[in-house]
C-alpha positions in Angstrom: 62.4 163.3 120.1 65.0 163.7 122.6 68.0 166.4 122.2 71.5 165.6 123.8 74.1 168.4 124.5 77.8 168.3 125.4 76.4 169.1 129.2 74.7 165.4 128.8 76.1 161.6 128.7 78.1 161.3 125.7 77.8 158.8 123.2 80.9 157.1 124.2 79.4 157.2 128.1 76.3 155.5 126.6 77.7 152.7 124.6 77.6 154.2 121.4 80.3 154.4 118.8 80.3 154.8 115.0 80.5 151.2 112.5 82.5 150.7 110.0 80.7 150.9 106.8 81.7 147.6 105.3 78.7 146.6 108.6 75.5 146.0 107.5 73.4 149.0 106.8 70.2 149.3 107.2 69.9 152.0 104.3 71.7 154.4 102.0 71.0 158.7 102.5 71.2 160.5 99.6 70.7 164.3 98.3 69.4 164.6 94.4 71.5 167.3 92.5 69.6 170.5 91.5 72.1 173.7 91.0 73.3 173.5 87.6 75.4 176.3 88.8 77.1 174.6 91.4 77.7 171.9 88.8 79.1 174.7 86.3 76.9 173.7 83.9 77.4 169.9 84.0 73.8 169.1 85.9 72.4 167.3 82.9 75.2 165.0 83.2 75.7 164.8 86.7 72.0 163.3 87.2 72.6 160.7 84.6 75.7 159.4 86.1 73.8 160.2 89.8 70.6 158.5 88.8 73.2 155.1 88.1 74.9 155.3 91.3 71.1 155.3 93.2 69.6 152.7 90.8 73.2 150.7 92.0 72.9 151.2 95.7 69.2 150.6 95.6 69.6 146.7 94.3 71.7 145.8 97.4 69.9 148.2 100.5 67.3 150.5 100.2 68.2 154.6 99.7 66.2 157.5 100.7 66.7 160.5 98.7 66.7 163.8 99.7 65.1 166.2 96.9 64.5 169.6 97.3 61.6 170.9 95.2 59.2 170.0 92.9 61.4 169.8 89.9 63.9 167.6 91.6 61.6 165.1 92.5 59.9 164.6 89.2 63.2 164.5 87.7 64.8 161.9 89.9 61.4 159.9 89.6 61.3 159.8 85.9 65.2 158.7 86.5 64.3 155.7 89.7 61.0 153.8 88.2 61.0 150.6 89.9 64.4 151.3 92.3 64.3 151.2 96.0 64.1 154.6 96.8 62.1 156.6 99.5 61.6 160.3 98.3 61.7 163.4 100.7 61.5 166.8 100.0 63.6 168.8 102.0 65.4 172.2 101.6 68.6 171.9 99.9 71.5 173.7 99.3 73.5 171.0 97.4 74.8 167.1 97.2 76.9 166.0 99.4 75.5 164.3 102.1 78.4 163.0 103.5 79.5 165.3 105.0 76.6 167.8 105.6 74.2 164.7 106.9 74.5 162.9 110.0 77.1 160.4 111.4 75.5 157.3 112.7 76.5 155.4 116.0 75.8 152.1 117.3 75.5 150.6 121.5 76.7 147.3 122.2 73.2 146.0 122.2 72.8 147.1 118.5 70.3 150.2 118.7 71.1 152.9 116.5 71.1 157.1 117.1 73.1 159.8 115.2 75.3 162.6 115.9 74.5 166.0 114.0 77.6 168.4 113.5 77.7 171.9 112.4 78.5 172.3 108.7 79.4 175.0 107.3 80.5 174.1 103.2 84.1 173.0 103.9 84.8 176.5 106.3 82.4 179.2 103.9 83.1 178.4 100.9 79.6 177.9 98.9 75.9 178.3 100.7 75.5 175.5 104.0 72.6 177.1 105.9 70.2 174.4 104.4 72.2 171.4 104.0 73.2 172.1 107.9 69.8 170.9 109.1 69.6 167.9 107.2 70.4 165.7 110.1 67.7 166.7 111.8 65.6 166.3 109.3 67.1 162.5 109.3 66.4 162.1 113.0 62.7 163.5 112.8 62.0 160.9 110.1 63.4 158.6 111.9 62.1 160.0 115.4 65.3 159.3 116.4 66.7 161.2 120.1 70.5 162.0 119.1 73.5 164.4 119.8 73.7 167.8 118.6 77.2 169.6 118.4 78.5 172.5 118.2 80.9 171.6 116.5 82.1 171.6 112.7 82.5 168.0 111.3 82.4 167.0 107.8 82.1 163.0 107.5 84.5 163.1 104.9 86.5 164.0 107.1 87.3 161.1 109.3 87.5 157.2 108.7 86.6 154.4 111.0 88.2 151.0 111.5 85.0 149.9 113.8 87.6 148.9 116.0 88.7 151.5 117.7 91.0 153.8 115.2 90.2 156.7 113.4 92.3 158.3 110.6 91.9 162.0 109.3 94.3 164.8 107.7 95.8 168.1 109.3 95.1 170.4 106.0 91.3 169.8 106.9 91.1 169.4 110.7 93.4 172.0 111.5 92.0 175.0 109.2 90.8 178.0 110.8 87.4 178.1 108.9 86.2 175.3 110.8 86.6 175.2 114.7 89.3 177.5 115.4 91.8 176.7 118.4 90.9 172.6 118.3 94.1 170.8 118.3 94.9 167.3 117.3 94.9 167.1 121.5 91.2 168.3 121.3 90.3 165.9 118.5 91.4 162.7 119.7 89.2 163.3 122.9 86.1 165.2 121.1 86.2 161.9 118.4 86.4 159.5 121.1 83.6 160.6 123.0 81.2 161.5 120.2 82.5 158.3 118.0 84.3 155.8 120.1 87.6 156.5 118.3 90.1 155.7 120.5 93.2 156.3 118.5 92.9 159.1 115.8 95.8 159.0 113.4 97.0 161.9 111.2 98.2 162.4 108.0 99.3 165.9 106.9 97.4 166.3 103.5 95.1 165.0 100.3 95.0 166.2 96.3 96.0 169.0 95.5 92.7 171.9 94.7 90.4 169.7 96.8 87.9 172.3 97.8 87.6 169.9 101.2 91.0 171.2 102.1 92.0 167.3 102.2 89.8 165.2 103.0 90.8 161.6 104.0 88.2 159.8 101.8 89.4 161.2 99.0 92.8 159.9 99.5 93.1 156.9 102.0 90.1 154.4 103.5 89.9 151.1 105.7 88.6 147.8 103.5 89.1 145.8 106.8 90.0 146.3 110.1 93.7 146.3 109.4 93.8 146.8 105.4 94.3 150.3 104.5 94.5 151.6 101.2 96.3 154.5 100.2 96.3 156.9 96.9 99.7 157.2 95.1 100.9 159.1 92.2 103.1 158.0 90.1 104.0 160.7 88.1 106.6 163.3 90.5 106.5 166.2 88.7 102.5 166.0 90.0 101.7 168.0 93.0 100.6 165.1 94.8 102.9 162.8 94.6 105.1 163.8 97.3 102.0 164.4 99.1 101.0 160.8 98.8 104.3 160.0 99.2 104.8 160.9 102.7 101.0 159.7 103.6 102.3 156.4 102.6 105.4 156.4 104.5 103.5 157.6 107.9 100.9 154.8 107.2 103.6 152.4 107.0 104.4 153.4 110.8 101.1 153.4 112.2 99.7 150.9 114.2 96.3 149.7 115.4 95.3 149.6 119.2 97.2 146.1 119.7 100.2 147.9 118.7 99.9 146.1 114.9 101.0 147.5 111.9 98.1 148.1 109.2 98.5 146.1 105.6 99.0 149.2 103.3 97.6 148.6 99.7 98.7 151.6 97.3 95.9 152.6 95.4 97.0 154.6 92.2 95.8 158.3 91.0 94.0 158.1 87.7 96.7 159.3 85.0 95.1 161.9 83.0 95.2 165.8 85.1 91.3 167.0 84.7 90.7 170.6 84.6 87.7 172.2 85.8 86.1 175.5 85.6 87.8 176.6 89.2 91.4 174.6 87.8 92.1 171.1 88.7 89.9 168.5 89.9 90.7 166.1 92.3 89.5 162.8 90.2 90.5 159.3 92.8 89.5 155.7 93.1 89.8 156.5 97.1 86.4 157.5 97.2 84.2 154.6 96.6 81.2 153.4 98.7 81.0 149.9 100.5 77.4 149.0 100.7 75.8 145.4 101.8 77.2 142.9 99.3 78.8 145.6 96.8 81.6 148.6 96.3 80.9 151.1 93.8 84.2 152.6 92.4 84.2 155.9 90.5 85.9 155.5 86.9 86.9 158.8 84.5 87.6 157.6 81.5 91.1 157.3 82.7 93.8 154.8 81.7 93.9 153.9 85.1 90.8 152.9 85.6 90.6 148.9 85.2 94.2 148.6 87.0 92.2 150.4 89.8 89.3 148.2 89.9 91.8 145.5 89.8 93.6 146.2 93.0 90.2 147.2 95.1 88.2 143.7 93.7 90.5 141.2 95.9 90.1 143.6 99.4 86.6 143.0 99.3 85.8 139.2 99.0 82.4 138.3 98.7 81.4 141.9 96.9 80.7 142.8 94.0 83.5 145.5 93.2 81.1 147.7 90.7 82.8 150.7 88.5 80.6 153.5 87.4 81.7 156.7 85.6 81.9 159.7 87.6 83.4 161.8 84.8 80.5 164.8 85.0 80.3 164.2 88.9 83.8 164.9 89.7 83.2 168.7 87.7 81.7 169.4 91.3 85.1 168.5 93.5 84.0 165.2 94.9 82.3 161.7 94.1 80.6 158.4 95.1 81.5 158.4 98.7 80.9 162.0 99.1 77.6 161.6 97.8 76.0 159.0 100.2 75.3 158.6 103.9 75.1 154.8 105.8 72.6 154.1 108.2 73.7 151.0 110.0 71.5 148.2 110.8 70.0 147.9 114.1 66.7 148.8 116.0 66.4 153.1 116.7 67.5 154.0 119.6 64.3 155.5 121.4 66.5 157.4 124.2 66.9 157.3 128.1 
């Protein structure tokens, strides 16, 4: 299995740049919750509503689930009978694959590799040095030659058109935690090499106590190449609603790389302020997961829930638009999206 550096060809050199995920994928990575701890006491929860998300994602594409000991797996077995799920036991430090797992590319002749970032638990916050090698441990199942970086990149972090245009925030790009004297200069030409971005757009910020420091799936995602939606509050005494305010107003003033405006859709906050054990939680529709012929929307128990489901289900025609409660999962800072990984469809690169 080959290793690329920075020294060699770059993705972008070779073809390669990253799908959107409404593309077909070839399968879901996942990473089975196991710290009750890191769940503050919510784990027994948190695998029930986990455990519904995989059984959901595994009637449309098959998942492959990451577990890390023995207890995990025989937990999430009991949980799967009968699903689509491939099991591997890997060391573990905790869920969220998203952003700790690989990013996959794709060449213009369809083959598929992956590019494995640093990551370091949103700039030190909680333990990483386990979850930081599970793209590697992706690529050596899938003997698959990829890119290593030294870089820090959390998936979460950025959003793909699959046509060229990338969207991401400031508050998490630009902390110092993560890869200190990078600019926004230094991100549009590291993202367009490594993921065939060639227009990174920025917004300055997402909820409020998001331990991502902002992540854009939390707050804003591409349905289509020129549909964005966008989280709004509606309450403005909230924290975030001037924050979403002014996301919304700079989205309204992008373009795409023909120089045409996006379609903005405002997606709203869910009404009800959660607290957690470290303060507020940062509960949104934003982060659902398009899969092949589905979305699955997080729901809280919150008023807002069914008018959510009802401005998402007309962006995505021809899926079924699926809401599933993510009330014990959101204890933990993130949801749905955060806690899966697309691999596109196409034949494995075998290198050059």
């Amino acid at each position: 299995m080959q290793h690329y550096s920075p020294a060699d060809p770059t993705p972008r050199d070779r073809g390669f740049a990253m799908p959107a995920e409404w593309e077909e994928h070839a399968a879901t990575w996942m990473s089975w919750p196991a710290d009750d701890e890191l769940w503050f006491g919510h784990l027994a929860g948190v695998r029930e509503e986990y455990a519904a998300l995989v059984r959901t994602v595994a009637r449309f594409e098959p998942v492959h689930l990451l577990v890390r000991d023995e207890e995990s797996e025989t937990d999430a077995r009991g949980r799967l009978t009968g699903a689509d799920v491939t099991f591997h036991r890997v060391p573990l430090d905790d869920s969220w694959i998203r952003d700790s797992g690989p990013l996959f590319v794709r060449d213009r002749q369809g083959r598929v590799s992956l590019v494995n970032w640093r990551f370091n638990s949103w700039g030190g916050k909680f333990e990483w040095e386990q979850d930081d090698r599970i793209p590697e441990h992706v690529a050596a199942h899938l003997n698959l030659p990829h890119w290593d970086r030294p870089e820090v990149l959390e998936g979460g972090g950025i959003e793909v058109n699959g046509a060229g245009v990338g969207l991401t925030t400031r508050s998490c790009l630009l902390t110092d935690t993560r890869n200190p004297g990078l600019t926004e200069a230094h991100y549009a030409a590291l993202l367009r090499d490594t993921l065939g971005i060639e227009r990174l757009l920025w917004l300055d910020g997402g909820l409020e106590n998001d331990h991502t420091d902002g992540h854009i799936d939390t707050i804003t995602r591409f349905v289509d190449e020129r549909t964005v939606v966008t989280s709004v509050a509606q309450d403005e005494t909230d924290p975030n609603f001037a924050v979403m305010a002014k996301n919304l107003a700079d989205l309204r003033g992008m373009t795409d790389l023909s120089g045409q405006p996006f379609r903005v859709v405002e997606l709203p906050l869910p009404a009800t302020r959660l607290e957690g054990a470290e303060g507020r939680l940062p509960p949104t529709y934003a982060n659902f997961y398009i899969g092949n012929g589905f979305v699955v929307v997080p729901l809280y128990g919150d008023p807002n829930d069914e008018r959510a489901l009802e401005v998402l289900r007309p962006l995505f025609p021809g899926r079924e638009v699926i809401g599933l409660m993510s009330r014990s999962i959101i204890e933990g800072g993130g949801s749905f999206h955060c806690l899966t990984q697309q691999q596109p469809a196409g034949a494995l690169w075998r290198g050059e």
